[in-house]
N, C-alpha and C positions, 0 to 999 in steps of 0.2 A: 444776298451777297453777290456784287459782281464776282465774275469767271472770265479769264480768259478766251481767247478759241483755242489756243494749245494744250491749256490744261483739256477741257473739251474732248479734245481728241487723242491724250493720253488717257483718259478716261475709257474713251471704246480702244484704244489700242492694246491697253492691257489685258483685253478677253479675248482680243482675235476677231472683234466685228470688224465691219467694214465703214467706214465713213461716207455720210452721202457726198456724193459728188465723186468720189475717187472708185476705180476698177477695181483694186485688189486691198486688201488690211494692210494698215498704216504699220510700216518699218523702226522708223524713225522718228523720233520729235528730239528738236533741241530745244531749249529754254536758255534764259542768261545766265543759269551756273549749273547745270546738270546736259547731259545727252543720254535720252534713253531710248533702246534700239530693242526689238522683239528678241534678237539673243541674249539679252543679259538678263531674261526672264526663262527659268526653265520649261520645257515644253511642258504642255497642259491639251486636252479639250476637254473644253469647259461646256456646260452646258447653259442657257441663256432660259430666263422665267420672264415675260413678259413684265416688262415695271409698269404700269398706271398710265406713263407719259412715254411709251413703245420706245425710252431709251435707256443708256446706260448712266448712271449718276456719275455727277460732276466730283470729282474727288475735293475738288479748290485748292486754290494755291497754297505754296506751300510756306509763302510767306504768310497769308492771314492764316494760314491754319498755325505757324505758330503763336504768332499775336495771341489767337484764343488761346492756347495751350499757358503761355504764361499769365494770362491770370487769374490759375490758381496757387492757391497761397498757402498749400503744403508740397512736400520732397515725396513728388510721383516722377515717373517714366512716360513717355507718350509716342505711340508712332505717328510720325509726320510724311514718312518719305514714301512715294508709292511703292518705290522697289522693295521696301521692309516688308509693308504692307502684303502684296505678291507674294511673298517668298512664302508667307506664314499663309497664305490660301495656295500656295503647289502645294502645302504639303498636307491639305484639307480637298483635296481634291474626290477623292473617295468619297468621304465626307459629308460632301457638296451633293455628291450624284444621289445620295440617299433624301429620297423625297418626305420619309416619314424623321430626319433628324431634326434635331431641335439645337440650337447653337445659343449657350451663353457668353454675350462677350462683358467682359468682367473691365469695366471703368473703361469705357472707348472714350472717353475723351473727346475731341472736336470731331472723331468718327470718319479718320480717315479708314482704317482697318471696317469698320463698318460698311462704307460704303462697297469698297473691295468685295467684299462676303456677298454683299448682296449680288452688284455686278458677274460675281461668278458663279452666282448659282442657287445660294441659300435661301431655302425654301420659308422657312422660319428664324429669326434671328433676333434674339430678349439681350437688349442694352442693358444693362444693372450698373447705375451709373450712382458712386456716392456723391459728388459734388453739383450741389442744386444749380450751378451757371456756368453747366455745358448740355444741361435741359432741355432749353426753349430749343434750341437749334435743333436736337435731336428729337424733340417732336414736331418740329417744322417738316422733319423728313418724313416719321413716321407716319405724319397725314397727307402727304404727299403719295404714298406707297398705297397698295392694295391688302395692305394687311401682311406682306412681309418682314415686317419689324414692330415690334414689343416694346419701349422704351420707360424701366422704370425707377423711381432715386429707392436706389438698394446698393448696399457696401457688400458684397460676396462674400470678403473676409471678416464682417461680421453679423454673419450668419447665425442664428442660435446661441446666443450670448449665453452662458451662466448663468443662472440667479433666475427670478419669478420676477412678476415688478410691471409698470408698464413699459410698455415699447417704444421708444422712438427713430424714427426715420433718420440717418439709412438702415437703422439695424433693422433684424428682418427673423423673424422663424421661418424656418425651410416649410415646414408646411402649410403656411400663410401663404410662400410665394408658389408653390408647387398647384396649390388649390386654386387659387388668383389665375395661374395661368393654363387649368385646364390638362396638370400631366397627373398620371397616374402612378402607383407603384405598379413596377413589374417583379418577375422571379425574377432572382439573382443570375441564375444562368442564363437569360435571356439574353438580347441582342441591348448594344448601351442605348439608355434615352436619352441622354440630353451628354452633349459636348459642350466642355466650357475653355473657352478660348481667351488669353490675354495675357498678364505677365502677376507673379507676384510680388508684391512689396517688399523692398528693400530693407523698410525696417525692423519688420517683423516676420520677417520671411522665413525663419526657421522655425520660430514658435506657429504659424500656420500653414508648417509640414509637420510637425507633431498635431496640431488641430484637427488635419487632414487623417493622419492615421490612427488618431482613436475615433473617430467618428465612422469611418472604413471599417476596423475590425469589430466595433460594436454595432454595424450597421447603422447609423444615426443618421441625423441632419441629414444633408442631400443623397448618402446612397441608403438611408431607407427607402428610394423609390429605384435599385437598383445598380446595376456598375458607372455608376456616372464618371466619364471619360473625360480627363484634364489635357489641354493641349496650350501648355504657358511656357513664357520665357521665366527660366527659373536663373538666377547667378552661378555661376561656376563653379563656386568653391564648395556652392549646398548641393548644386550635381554631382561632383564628386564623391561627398562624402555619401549619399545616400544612393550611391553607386560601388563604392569602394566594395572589394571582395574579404571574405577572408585573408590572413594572412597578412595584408596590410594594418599593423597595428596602429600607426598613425590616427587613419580616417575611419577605420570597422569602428563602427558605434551600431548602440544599439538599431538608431534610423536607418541606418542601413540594411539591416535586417528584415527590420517590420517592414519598409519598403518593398524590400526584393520579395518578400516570401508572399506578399498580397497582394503585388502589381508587378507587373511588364513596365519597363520605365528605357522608353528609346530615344535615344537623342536625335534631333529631325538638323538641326543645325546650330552652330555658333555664327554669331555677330559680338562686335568689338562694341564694348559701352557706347562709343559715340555714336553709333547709329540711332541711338534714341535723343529725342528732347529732354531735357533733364531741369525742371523746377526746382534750381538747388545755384546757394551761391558761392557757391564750396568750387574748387576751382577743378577738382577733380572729380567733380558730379557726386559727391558723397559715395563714393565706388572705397568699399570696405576692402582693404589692404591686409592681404593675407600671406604670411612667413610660412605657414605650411603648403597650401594647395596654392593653385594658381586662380586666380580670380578678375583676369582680363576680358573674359567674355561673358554674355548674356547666352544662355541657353533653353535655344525653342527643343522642349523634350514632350512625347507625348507619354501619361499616366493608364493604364488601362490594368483596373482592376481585374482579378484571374480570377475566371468562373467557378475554379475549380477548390476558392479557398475554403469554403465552407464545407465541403465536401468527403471530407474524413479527420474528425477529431475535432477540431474548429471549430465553436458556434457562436454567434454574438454573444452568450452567454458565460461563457468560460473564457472569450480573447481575452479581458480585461488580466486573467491571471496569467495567461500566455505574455503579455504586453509588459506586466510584473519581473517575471522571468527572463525575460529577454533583457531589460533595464539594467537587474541584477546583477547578472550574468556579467554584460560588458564595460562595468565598470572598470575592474580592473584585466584587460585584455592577457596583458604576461600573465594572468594567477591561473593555477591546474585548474578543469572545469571537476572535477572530481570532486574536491575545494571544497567549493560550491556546494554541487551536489549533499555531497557529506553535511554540510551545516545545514542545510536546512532538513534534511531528512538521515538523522544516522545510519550509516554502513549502506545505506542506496544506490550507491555512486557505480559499484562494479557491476550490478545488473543492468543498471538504464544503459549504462555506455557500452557493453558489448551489445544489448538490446538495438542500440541505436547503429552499432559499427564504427564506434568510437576508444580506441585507447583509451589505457587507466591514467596516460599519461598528456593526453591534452590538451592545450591550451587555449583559455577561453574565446581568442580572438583566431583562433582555428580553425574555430568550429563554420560550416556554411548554413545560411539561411534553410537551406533543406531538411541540415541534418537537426538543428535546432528546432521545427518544426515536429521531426522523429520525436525526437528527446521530451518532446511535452506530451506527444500522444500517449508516449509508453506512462510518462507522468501518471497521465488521467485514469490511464488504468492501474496502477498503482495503489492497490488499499495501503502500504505501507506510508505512499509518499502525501495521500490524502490525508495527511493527520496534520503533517509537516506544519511548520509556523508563518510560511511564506501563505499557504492557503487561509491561514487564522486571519492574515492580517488583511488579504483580499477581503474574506467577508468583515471584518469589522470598518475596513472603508465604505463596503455597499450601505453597512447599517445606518454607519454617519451621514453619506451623501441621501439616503431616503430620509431622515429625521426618525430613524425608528431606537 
C-alpha cells in the first residue's frame, strides 16, 4: 500500500522520535483536512522496542484506511483517526512499560490502533480479528515484525460458546486460544496477564457485560488464567448504569452491583460517537437513543478485577448463588429488602440485617454493593437460611445444566 511521506512522519511524530534529516521531533504535520501538533496529544515517554525494519510503522492514510474499513458488511465501530488511536495508548502507557504484558486487541480492523501499540511500546500484542478480510493485511504485518504481534481470526465476544458440538472459526474456547498462545493460568491474586483492549459491540453489548460477569465470578472462560484486565470503549448509557450507585433507583440494577463488588471500573475518557467510523447506513450510526440516561458518548473505561474478591465468603463455587441473590433482590428496587429476605427464608430477615448493619426497614435498591456482599456472607453461614428455596433452586439448575 502506498503511504504518503506525511503520514510517514506523523507516524514517528506521535512517539516523539525524531525524523531523519530534521534536528529536533517533529511539532507539527498538516494534511488536507486535519492539523496535528505534539500538544494535542497528552504528554507520554514512551519507550521504543526495536521493529525489524529500525523504524516506526506507517499508520496509512486515513483515507484508505477507511476504504478498508467499509468493506465490512456488518454494524461494527472502527478506529481510523490517529489521535483516537493515541489517546487509548496515553492511557496504556503503564501498560506498555510492562515487558512481561500480553495485549489482546479485540477486532483491530485495518489496525490502525494496532500499529499505534506497537509503535509505543507493546512488547507483545494478539490481534483476535473475527472478519476473514482484514487478515491478509494484518499478517502482512505480523511478518513483517520480529514477532511482536500475534494475528488470529477469533471473535473475543464469542469466546466459549454454550453447547458441546464442533467448533467453528471465529468462535474459539478460551483454553484452545490460551494454549495456542503459550499463556498460563496464574493465582488470582497475582499481577493481570493479559490486557484486552478495544471496544464492545453495539449490539449485544449488554448481554456480554452479563457474559463477562458470570464468567468473572465463576472464574471461567478467560479469567480462569486469572484477573484478565478489560481496557474498551464501552457506550455510555451501559457505563452508567453499571456505575450507578445505590440510591439511584433508575439505573441500580443488579449489573451494577455484580460489577462494582468484583471490579474497579474507571473511566479513562469520553469521545463523541463520531470519532469512530461506523459501518451503518442508519443516519445516526445506529447510536441507541436513550430517554433515561444519556448515551452521546463512547466510553474508554478500564475493567480490573479485585484481588481481593475471592478472599472472604466468595468462591467460584457458591458466586452462582450470590449472582441469584443479587438478581432477586433488584428486581423490584422500591420493595423492603426484609421482603425479601423473609420469603425466601421465614423470620431471617431481622438477624441478617442487623448482622449486616442494615435497617428492618430498607430498601432494596439502598442497599450498596458492599453491604450486599455482607448480607450473603452471613447467608452462608446461615444453617437457617441454607434450607431456603432460593438455595433449592440453585442446586436444581446445577443438576440440569450437568445432565445429572
Amino acid at each position: 500500500m502506498a503511504v504518503s511521506g506525511g503520514w510517514r512522519l506523523l507516524s514517528l511524530a506521535v512517539c516523539g522520535a525524531r525524523v531523519p534529516g530534521r534536528s529536533a521531533p517533529v511539532r507539527v504535520f498538516s494534511s488536507s483536512s486535519r492539523v496535528y501538533s505534539s500538544d494535542s496529544f497528552p504528554s507520554a515517554q514512551w519507550r521504543r522496542r526495536p521493529l525489524s525494519r529500525c523504524e516506526l510503522l506507517d499508520l496509512g492514510s486515513e483515507e484508505e484506511n477507511t476504504r478498508r474499513a467499509l468493506t465490512c458488511k456488518r454494524l461494527r465501530r472502527f478506529i481510523i483517526d490517529p489521535n483516537l488511536a493515541r489517546l487509548v495508548t496515553d492511557h496504556l502507557s503503564h501498560d506498555l512499560e510492562d515487558t512481561n504484558a500480553v495485549i489482546f486487541e479485540v477486532n483491530p480492523g485495518p489496525g490502525v490502533l494496532t500499529r499505534m501499540l506497537l509503535n509505543c511500546g507493546a512488547q507483545r500484542v494478539v490481534a483476535l480479528e473475527c472478519d476473514k478480510s482484514f487478515l491478509p493485511d494484518l499478517q502482512v504485518l505480523e511478518g513483517d515484525l520480529d514477532g511482536q504481534l500475534e494475528v488470529l481470526h477469533c471473535d473475543f465476544f464469542k469466546l466459549d460458546p454454550i453447547g458441546q458440538g464442533s467448533m467453528k472459526l471465529p468462535a474459539m474456547y478460551s483454553n484452545k486460544l490460551f494454549s495456542q498462545l503459550g499463556i498460563t493460568a496464574v493465582p488470582w491474586t497475582s499481577d493481570v496477564p493479559v490486557k484486552v483492549v478495544g471496544m464492545f459491540s453495539q449490539r449485544n453489548e449488554r448481554n456480554m457485560l452479563w457474559k463477562l460477569v458470570y464468567a468473572l465470578f465463576e472464574r471461567q472462560s478467560i479469567f480462569r488464567y486469572g484477573r484478565v484486565e478489560l481496557i474498551m470503549f464501552i457506550s455510555e448509557k451501559n457505563y452508567s448504569r453499571i456505575t450507578a450507585r445505590e440510591g439511584k433507583y433508575r439505573d441500580y440494577r443488579a449489573l451494577s452491583v455484580l460489577f462494582q463488588m468484583s471490579c474497579e471500573v474507571q473511566l479513562l475518557h469520553q469521545v463523541p460517537w463520531s470519532s469512530f467510523l461506523t459501518t451503518s447506513k442508519s443516519k445516526n450510526g445506529n447510536v441507541s437513543k436513550s430517554t433515561t440516561v444519556p448515551n452521546d458518548h463512547m466510553c474508554l473505561v478500564r475493567v480490573t478485577p479485585r484481588a481481593d474478591l475471592f478472599s472472604s465468603g466468595i468462591t467460584q463455587f457458591n458466586s452462582s448463588t450470590l449472582m441469584m441473590m443479587v438478581k432477586q433482590c433488584l428486581i423490584r428496587r422500591a420493595a423492603p429488602l426484609a421482603d425479601k429476605l423473609n420469603a425466601w427464608s421465614p423470620g431471617c430477615a431481622a438477624e441478617l440485617l442487623l448482622g449486616a448493619g442494615l435497617s428492618e426497614e430498607v430498601m432494596v435498591g439502598d442497599v450498596s454493593p458492599d453491604q450486599y456482599r455482607r448480607l450473603f456472607e452471613l447467608m452462608e453461614l446461615s444453617d437457617q437460611f441454607s434450607q431456603s428455596w432460593l438455595y433449592t433452586e440453585i442446586l436444581e439448575n446445577t443438576l440440569q445444566s450437568c445432565g445429572i
